[in-house]
N, C-alpha and C positions, 0 to 999 in steps of 0.2 A: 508788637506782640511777641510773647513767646512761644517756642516748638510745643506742642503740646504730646502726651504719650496717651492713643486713647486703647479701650479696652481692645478692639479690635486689633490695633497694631499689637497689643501685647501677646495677643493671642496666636497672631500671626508671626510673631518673633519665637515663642515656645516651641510652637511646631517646630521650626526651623530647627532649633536646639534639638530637638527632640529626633528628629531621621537624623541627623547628622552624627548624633553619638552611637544611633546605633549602626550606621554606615561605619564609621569610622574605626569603630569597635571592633569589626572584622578586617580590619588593616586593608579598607579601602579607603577612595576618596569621595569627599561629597561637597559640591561646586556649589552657592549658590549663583543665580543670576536675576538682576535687582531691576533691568530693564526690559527683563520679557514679559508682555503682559500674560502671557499662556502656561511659560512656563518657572517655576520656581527655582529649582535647580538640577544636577543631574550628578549623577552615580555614576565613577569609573571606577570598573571592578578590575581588583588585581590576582596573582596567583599566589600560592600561599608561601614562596619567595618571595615575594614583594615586588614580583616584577609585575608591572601593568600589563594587560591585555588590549589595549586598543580598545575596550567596547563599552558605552556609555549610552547609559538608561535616563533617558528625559524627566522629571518630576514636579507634579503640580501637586501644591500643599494647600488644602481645605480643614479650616482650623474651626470647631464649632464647640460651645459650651454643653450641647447635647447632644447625643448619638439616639439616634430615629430605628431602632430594634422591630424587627417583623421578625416573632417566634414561629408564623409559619414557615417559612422559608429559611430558617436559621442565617438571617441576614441581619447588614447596616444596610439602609435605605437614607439614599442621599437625591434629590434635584439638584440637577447638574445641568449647570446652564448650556444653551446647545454651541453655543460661541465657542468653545471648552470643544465638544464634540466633535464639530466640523476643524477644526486647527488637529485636533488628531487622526483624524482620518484623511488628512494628504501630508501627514509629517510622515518622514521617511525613518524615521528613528523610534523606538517604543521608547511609550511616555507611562507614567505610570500614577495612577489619580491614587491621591492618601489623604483619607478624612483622620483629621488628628482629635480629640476628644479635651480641652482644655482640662476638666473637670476629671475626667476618669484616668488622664492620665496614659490614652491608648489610643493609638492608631492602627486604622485596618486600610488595603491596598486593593486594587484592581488593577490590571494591564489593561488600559483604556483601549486601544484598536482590539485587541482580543476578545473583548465583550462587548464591542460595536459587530464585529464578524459574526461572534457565536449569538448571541445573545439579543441582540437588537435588528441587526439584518437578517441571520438567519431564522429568526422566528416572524419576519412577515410585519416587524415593528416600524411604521414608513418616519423615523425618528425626525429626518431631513426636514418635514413641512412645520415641526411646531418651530415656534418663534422663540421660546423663552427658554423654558426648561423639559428635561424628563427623570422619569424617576429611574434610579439605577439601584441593584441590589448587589450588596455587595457582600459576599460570605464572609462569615464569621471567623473562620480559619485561615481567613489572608489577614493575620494578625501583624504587625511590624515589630519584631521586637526579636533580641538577642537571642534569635534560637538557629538550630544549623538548617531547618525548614525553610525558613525566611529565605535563609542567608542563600542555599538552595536554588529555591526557587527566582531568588533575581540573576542569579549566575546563570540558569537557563536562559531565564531572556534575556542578557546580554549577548551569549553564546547563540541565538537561532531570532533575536527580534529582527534582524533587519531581514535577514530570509524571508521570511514567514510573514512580513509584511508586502513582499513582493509577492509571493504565494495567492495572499489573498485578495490581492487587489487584480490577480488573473480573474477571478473567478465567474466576474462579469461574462468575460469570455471563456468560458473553461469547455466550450466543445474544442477547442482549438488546444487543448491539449491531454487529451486521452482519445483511443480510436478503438474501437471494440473487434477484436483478434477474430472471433467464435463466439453462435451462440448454438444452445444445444438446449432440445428437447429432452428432458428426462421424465418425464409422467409416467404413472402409473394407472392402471385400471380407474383410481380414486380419486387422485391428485394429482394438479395439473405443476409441474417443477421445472422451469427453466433455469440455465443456467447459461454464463458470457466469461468469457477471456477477455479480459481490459489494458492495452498499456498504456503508460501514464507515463508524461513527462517525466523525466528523473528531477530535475530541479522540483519541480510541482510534489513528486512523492517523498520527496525528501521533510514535506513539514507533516504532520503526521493531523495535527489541525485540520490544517487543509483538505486533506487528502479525506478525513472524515465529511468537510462538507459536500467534495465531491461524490462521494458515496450515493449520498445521501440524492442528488442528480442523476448521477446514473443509474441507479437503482430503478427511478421513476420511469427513466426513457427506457430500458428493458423489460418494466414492467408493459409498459407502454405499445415497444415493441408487439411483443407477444407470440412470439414464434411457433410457431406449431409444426412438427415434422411429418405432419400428412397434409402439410398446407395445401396440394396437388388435389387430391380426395375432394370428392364434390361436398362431402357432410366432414370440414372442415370445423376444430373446435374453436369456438368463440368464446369461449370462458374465460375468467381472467386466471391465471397463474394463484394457486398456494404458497407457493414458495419459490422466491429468486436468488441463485448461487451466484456471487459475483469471486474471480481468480484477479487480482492486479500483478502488473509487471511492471518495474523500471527499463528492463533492457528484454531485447529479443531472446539474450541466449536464457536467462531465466525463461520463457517462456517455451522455449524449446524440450528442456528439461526440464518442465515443469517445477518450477520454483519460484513460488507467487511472493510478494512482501507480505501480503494479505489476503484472508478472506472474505468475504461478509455472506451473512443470511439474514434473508429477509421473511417475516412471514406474517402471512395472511392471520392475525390474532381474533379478528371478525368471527373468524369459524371456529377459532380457538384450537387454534393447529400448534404444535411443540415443535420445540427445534428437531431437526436430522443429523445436519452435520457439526454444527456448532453449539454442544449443548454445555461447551466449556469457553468461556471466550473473554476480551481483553476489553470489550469498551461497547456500553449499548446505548444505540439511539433512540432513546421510550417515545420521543416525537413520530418516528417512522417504523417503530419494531424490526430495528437494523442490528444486528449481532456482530461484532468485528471482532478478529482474531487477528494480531501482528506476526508474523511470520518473522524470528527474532534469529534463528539458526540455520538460514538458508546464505548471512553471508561468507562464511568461511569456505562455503561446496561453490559460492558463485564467484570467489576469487581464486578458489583452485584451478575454474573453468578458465579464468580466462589466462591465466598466467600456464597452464598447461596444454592447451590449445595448439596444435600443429601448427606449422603453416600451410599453404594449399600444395606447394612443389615436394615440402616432405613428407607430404598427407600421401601420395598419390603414390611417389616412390616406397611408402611404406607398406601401401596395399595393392600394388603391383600385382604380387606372384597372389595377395588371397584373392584379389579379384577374376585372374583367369581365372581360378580354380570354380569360382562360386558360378560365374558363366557354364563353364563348362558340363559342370555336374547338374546346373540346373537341367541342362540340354539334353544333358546324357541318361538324365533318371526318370522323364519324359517321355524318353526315345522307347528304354528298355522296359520302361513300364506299359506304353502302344501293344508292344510286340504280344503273339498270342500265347507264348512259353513266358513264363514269368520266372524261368529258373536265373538268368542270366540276370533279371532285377535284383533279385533278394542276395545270389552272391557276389554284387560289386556293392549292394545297401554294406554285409556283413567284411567287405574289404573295406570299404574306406571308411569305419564308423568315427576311426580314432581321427584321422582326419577333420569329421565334421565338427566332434567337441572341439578339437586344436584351435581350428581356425575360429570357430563360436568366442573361445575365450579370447583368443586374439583379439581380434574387429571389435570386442566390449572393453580392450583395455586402450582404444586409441581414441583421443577426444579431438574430431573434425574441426576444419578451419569451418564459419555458419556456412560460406557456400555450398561446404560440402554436408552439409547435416543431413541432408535429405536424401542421399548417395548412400552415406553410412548406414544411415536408417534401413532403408532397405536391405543392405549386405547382412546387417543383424538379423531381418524378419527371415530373409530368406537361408541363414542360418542355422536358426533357428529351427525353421519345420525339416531341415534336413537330418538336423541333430533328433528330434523326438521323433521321424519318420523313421531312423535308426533304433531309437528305443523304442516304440510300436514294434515293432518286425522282434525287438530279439523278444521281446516280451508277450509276442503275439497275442497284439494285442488289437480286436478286427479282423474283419476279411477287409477283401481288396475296395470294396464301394467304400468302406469306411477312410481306406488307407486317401485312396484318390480324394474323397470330400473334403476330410482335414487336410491335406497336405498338399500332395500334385497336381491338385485346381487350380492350386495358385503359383506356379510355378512357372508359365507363363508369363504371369504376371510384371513377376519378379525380376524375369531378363527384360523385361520390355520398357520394366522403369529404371533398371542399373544404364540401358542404353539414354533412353532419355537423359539422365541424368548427367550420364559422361559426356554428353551431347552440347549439355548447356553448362559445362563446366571447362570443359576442355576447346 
C-alpha cells in the first residue's frame, strides 16, 4: 500500500508552517520535535543581535477546521485533553498550548501552567479527577501573529517561565514562605480596619503572579486572624474586619524603612465600603475584592540603602562624640529640669540649641549597619524632642506640664534604650 496524506495530517503540517513563520519572522528559532507525544516543538528566543538567549518555550500545536467562540467571555474555547494537562504541570519548562484555525487562517495561544495556576487551581477547578477532557478559554487577544505584542509577550515568558514555575509549584506550601512582621489595629468608631507587615521570600516575590496568589491567602488568614487591640478588655470586638491593609517586604532593611514592594486592600464590598487607601491601583482581584498597588520606585532608595550602609566598626566610631553628647544631655536636662529654679533649665536649653539641630542633622545623614538600626533610631527620636523642646522654649510655647508631657517624659526612656542597645551591640 501507499503512504497516504490525510486531512488531519494536512492540517497538522499548516499549523506547523504557520508558528514557524511567524517565530522565525522575528529572527528567532522554531524546532520542531516529531517524537514527543506532548509536545510539538519549541521557540528559542534570540536578541535583537542575533545572539541567542538560552531560553526556550515548549509548544503544543492543536490544529482544528473550526474555532469554538464564547462572545461572553471574549474567548476561544478548546477541550483539552487532561493527558496534555497533567504532562504540563510537572514540565519544568513553559509550554505553550496554540489552537491553529485551518480555515480562518489564525491561531490564538495560552501559557498552559499559567492558566492551570490562575485559572484552573486557583478558582477551586479540581481539574486532576476528570479522565478525559476540560474545557479551557482562551482570550481572544493571545492572537499569534506578526505583531510586537506577540512577539512581547513570549519573550516575557521565556525571560521569567522557569522562575515562575518554581514559584508556583511553592504554593502548596507557601506558609513556609512569608512570616507576618506586624499586625495592627486601626478601627475607627465605625469600622473595623486591620492592617499586617508581611515578608515574603525574595525568590517567591520576585514573580509578581505568584506573589498575587499569595495575597490572595494571606489576606484570608489576617482576615482570619482578627486582631483586636483591646483584645485584654473583657467586651472584646468580635466583629469581622472592613477593611484588611496588607505592606509586603522582600528584605528586612525595606521593611525597616518602610519600603514595601506592595500594597494591597481588601474590602468588605457586602457593606459596600470604598477604597481608603488604595483608590488608585495596579491589579484587582474581583474574586476576593483585593486592590494591589506594585511599589515600582522603591528600588533605586533600596539599592542606595544597601550600598551606602556603614559598617558596624565605622558606624560606632562615627557616632562616638554624638553619642556621649545625646547621653549626656538627656541626663542633664532631666536633672535641671527636677531642680525647683528652672533658670538654669531654660539657659543651658537656649546654649546648646545649635548643638541639638547639628547633631539632629548628623544622626539623619548616617545610614546604620541593621544591627544597629534600632540604636539609631532611638539617637534620632531622642534628638529630636531635644531639638523641638528648643523650639517650644524659644517660641514659648506651653508652660512647663506641657513641656514635661511632650518632651522630658520620655527622656528617660531614651537613655535606657541607647544603653540596652549598646549592650546588645557591643
Amino acid at each position: 500500500m501507499r503512504s497516504k496524506l490525510d486531512s488531519k495530517q494536512i492540517s497538522e503540517y499548516l499549523s506547523k508552517l504557520f508558528i514557524e513563520k511567524i517565530v522565525v519572522s522575528n529572527g528567532w528559532k522554531y524546532r520542531t520535535q516529531e517524537k514527543d507525544n506532548d509536545i510539538d516543538g519549541e521557540i528559542e528566543v534570540f536578541t535583537n543581535e542575533g545572539e541567542t538567549t538560552a531560553k526556550l518555550i515548549k509548544v503544543q500545536l492543536k490544529a482544528t477546521t473550526e474555532l469554538k467562540y464564547n462572545e461572553d467571555t471574549n474567548s476561544i474555547v478548546f477541550d483539552c485533553p487532561i493527558k496534555f494537562l497533567n504532562f504540563c504541570d510537572v514540565c519544568d519548562f513553559p509550554v505553550l498550548l496554540v489552537i491553529y484555525s485551518v480555515t480562518e487562517e489564525k491561531a490564538f495561544w495560552i501559557w498552559t501552567q499559567k492558566y492551570i495556576f490562575q485559572e484552573l487551581d486557583s478558582n477551586g477547578v479540581d481539574w486532576r479527577k476528570n479522565t478525559s477532557t476540560i474545557r479551557l478559554k482562551i482570550p481572544i487577544h493571545n492572537e499569534v501573529k506578526e505583531d510586537v505584542s506577540f512577539y512581547d509577550a513570549i519573550k516575557s515568558i521565556s525571560e521569567v517561565g522557569v522562575s515562575e514555575l518554581q514559584q508556583w509549584k511553592k504554593q502548596e506550601s507557601s506558609e513556609f514562605y512569608f512570616t507576618i512582621l506586624e499586625e495592627k489595629d486601626n478601627s475607627t468608631n465605625t469600622k473595623r480596619r486591620i492592617s499586617a507587615k508581611i515578608y515574603v521570600e525574595r525568590s517567591f516575590a520576585s514573580s509578581k503572579d505568584s506573589l498575587v496568589e499569595l495575597i490572595k491567602k494571606i489576606n484570608g488568614k489576617v482576615k482570619n486572624n482578627n486582631y483586636f487591640k483591646k483584645v485584654l478588655d473583657e467586651n472584646s470586638d468580635a466583629s469581622h474586619p472592613e477593611y484588611v491593609w496588607l505592606y509586603f517586604y522582600d528584605d528586612l532593611i525595606q521593611y525597616e524603612f518602610g519600603l514595601p514592594i506592595c500594597r494591597s486592600e481588601w474590602i468588605n464590598n457586602i457593606d459596600k465600603n470604598d477604597p481608603v487607601l488604595l483608590k488608585e491601583f495596579d491589579h484587582y482581584i474581583e474574586s476576593h475584592d483585593i486592590r494591589i498597588k506594585w511599589e515600582d520606585d522603591y528600588r533605586p532608595l533600596h539599592k542606595y540603602l544597601i550600598l551606602n550602609a556603614t559598617s558596624k566598626n565605622d558606624y560606632m566610631k562615627e557616632i562616638k562624640g554624638l553619642l556621649t553628647f545625646t547621653q549626656h544631655e538627656l541626663a542633664n536636662l532631666t536633672f535641671l529640669f527636677n531642680k525647683v529654679d528652672k533658670g538654669d533649665f531654660y539657659e543651658h536649653i537656649i546654649s546648646k540649641r545649635k548643638d541639638y539641630r547639628t547633631n539632629f542633622l548628623l544622626i539623619s545623614d548616617i545610614l546604620p549597619p541593621y544591627e544597629c538600626r534600632k540604636l539609631n533610631r532611638t539617637l534620632i527620636d531622642a534628638l529630636t524632642d531635644m531639638d523641638n523642646l528648643a523650639i517650644a522654649i524659644k517660641q514659648e510655647q506651653g508652660n512647663e506640664y506641657y513641656l514635661h508631657s511632650q518632651f522630658l517624659k520620655r527622656f528617660p526612656d531614651h537613655l535606657a534604650i541607647i544603653q540596652y542597645e549598646l549592650e546588645k551591640i557591643i
